[in-house]
Backbone bond lengths (Angstrom), bond angles and torsions (degrees), N, CA, C in turn:
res aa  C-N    CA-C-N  psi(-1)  N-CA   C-N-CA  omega(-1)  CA-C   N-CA-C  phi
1 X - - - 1.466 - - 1.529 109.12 -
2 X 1.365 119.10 -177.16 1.327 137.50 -158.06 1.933 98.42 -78.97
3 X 0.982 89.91 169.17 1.964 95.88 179.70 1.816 84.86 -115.11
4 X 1.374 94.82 -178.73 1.818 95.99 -174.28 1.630 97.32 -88.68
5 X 1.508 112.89 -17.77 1.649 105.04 174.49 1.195 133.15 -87.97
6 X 1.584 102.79 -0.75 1.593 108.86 170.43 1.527 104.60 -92.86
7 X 1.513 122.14 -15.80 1.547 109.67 168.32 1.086 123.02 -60.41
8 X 1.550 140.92 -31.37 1.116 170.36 108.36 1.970 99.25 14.84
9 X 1.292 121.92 -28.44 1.325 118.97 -158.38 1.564 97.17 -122.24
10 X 1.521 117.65 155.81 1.275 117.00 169.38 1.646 112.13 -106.41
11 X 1.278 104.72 143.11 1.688 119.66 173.08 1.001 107.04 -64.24
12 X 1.577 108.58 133.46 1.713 109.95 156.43 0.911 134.10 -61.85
13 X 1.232 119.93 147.05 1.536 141.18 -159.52 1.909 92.37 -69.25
14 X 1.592 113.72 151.14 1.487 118.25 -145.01 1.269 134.53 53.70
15 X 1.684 106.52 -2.28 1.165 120.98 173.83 2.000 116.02 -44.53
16 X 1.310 137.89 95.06 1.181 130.45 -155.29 2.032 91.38 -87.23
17 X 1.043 107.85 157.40 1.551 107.34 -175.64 1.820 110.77 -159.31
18 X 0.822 114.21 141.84 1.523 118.85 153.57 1.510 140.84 -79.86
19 X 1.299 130.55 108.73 1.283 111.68 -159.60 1.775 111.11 -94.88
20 X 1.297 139.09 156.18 0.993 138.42 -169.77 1.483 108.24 -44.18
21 X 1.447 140.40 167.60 1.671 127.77 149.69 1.611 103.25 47.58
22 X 1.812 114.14 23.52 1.442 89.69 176.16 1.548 90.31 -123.49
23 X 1.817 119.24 -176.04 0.887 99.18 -160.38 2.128 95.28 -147.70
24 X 0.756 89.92 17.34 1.949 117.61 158.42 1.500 101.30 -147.17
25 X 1.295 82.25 164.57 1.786 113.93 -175.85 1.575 101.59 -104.42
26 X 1.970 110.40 137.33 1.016 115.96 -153.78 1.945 84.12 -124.14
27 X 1.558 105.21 138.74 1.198 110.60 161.49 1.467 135.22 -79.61
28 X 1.606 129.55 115.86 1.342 108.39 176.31 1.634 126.46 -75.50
29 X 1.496 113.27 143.52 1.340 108.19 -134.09 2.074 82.68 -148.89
30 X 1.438 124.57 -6.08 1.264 135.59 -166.33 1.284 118.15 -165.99
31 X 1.283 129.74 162.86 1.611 149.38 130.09 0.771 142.08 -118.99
32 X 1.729 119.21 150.44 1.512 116.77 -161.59 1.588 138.29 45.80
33 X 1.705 98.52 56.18 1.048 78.30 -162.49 1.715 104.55 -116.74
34 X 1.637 118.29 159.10 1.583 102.78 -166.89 1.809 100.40 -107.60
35 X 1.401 94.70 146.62 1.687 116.91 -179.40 1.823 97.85 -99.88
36 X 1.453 99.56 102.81 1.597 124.54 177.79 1.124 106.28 -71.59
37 X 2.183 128.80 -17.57 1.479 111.31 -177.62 1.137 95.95 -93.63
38 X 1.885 141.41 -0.98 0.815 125.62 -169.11 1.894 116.31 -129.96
39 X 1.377 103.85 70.67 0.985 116.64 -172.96 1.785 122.93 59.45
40 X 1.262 108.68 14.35 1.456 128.60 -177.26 1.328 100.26 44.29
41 X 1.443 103.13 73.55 1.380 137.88 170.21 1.619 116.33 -76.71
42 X 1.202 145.97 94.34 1.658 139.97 -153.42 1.471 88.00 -93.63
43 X 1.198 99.44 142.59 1.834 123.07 176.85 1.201 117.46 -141.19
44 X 1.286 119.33 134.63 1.812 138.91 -169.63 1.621 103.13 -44.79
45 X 1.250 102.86 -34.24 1.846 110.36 -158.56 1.144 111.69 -135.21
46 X 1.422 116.22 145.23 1.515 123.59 160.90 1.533 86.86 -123.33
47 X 1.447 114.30 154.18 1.476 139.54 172.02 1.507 104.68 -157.79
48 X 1.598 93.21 171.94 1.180 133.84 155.71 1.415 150.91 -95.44
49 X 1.328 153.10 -177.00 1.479 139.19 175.25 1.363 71.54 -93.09
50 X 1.432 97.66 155.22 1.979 123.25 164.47 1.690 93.45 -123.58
51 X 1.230 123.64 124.69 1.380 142.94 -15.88 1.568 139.36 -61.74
52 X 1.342 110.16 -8.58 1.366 112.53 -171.24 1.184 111.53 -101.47
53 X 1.291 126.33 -40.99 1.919 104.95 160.94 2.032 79.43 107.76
54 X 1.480 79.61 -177.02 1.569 93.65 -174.70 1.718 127.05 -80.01
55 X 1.431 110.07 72.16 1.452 123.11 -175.95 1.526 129.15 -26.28
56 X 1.655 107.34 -45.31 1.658 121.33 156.54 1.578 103.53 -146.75
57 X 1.324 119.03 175.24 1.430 129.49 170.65 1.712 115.08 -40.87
58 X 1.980 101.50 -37.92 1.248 95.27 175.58 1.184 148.04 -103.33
59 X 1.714 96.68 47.01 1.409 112.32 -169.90 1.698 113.84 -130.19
60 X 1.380 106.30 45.64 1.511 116.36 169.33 1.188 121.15 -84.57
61 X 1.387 114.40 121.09 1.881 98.13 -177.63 1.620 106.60 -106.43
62 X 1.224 106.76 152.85 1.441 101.86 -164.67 1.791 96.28 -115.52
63 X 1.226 128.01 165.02 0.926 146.97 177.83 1.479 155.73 -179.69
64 X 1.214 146.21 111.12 1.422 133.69 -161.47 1.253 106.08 -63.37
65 X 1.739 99.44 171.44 1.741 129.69 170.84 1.806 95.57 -36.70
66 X 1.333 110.77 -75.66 1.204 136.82 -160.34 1.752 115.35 -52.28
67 X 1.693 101.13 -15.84 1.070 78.54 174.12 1.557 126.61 -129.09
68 X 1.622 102.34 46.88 0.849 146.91 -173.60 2.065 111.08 -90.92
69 X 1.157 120.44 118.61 1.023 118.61 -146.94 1.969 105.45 -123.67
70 X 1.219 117.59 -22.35 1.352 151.81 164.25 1.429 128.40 -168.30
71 X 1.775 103.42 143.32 1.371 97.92 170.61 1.669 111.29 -107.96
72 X 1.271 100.69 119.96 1.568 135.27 -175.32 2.119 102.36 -53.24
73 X 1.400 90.90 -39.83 1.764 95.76 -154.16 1.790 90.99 -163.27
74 X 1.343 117.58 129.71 1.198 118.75 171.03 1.644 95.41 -83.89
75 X 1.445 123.13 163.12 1.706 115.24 154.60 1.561 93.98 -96.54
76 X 1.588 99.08 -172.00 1.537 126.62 165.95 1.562 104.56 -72.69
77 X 1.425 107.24 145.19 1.350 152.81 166.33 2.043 132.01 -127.86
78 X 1.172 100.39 93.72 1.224 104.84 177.64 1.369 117.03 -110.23
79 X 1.660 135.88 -176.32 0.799 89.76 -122.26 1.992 86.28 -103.61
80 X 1.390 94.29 8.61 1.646 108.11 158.03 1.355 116.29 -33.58
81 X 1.688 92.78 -57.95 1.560 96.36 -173.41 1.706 127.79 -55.23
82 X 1.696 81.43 -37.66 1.622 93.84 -177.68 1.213 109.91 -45.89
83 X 1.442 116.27 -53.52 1.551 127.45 -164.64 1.525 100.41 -51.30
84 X 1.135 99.48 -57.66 1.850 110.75 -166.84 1.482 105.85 -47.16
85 X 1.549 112.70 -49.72 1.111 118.06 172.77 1.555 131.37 -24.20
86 X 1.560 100.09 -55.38 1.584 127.83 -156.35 1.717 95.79 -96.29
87 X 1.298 112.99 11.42 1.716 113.02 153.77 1.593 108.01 -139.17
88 X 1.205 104.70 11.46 1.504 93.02 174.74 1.920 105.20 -72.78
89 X 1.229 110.90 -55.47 1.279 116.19 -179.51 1.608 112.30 -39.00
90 X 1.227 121.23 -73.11 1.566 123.61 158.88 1.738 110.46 -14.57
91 X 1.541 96.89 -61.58 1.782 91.01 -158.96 1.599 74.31 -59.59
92 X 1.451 135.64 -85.51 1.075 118.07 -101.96 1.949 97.71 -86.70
93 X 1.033 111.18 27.55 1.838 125.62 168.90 1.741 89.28 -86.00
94 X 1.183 117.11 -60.10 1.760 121.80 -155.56 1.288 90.84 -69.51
95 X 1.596 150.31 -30.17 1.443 143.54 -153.83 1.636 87.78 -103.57
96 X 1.682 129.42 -28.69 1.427 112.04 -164.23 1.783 99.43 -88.11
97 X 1.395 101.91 8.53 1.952 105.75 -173.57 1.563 90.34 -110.74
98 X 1.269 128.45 -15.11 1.673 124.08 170.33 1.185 118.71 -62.81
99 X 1.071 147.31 152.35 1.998 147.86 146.01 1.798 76.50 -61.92
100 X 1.745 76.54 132.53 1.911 90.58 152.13 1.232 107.47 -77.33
101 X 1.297 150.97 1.69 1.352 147.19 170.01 1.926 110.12 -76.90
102 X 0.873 115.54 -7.55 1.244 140.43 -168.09 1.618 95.43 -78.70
103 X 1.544 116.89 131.89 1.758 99.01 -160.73 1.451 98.76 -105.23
104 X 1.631 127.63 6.27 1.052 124.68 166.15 1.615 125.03 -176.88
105 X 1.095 140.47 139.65 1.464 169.96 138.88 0.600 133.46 -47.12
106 X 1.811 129.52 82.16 1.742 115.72 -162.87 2.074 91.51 -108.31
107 X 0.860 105.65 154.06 1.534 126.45 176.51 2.080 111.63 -125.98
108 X 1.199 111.66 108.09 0.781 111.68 167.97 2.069 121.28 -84.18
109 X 1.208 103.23 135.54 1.813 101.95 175.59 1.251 108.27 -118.26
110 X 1.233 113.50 -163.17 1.470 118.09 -168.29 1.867 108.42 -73.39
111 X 2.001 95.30 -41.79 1.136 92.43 -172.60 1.610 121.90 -104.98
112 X 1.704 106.10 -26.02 1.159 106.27 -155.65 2.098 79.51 -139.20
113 X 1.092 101.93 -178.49 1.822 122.44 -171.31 1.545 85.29 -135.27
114 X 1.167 91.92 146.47 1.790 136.15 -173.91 1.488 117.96 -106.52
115 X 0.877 127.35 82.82 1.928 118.55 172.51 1.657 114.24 -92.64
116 X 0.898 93.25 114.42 1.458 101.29 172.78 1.760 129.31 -118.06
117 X 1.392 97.01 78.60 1.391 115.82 -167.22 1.708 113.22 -47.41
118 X 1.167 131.26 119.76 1.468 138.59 173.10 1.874 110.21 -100.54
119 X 1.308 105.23 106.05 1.687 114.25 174.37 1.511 108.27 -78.54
């Protein structure tokens, strides 16, 4: 299992995982992402079912680090990701000090800007 300093870190994307009390394995497929029916609640993960992938738009399951129970399949990490990594934490401090009513979030980086639209 995990050390308390890899909770601290986000999984790569294809990252396949098991979630506690669940009973298929869900693909990670996102981050940070917020659930608008549920009080615009922000969560570490958006995924998918692994094997079937995303059936319609309304079948994203969202979920934290924590409730993550095994990892099934690490994905790829290059070293893109790394970078992304080492401002994901930042953005997602500046988006948890926003109102989710707030219709948008721009993040500037070294190379490229970030929009992260909130409905």
């Amino acid at each position: 299992m995990e050390s308390s300093e890899d909770k601290n870190k986000y999984l790569p994307l294809g990252t396949v995982v098991k979630l506690k009390n669940g009973t298929k394995s869900v693909m990670i497929t996102g981050f940070c992402m917020y659930d608008n029916d549920n009080n615009h609640t922000l969560y570490d993960y958006c995924g998918c079912l692994y094997p079937e992938g995303m059936l319609s738009n309304k079948e994203a399951h969202l979920f934290n680090h924590d409730d993550i129970n095994d990892i099934v399949f690490l994905g790829y990490s290059s070293e893109e990701d790394k970078k992304f990594k080492v401002n994901l934490t930042s953005m997602i401090q500046i988006i948890q000090k926003v109102s989710p009513t707030e219709e948008k979030v721009v993040f500037e980086t070294k190379k490229e800007e970030a929009i992260i639209e909130i409905e």
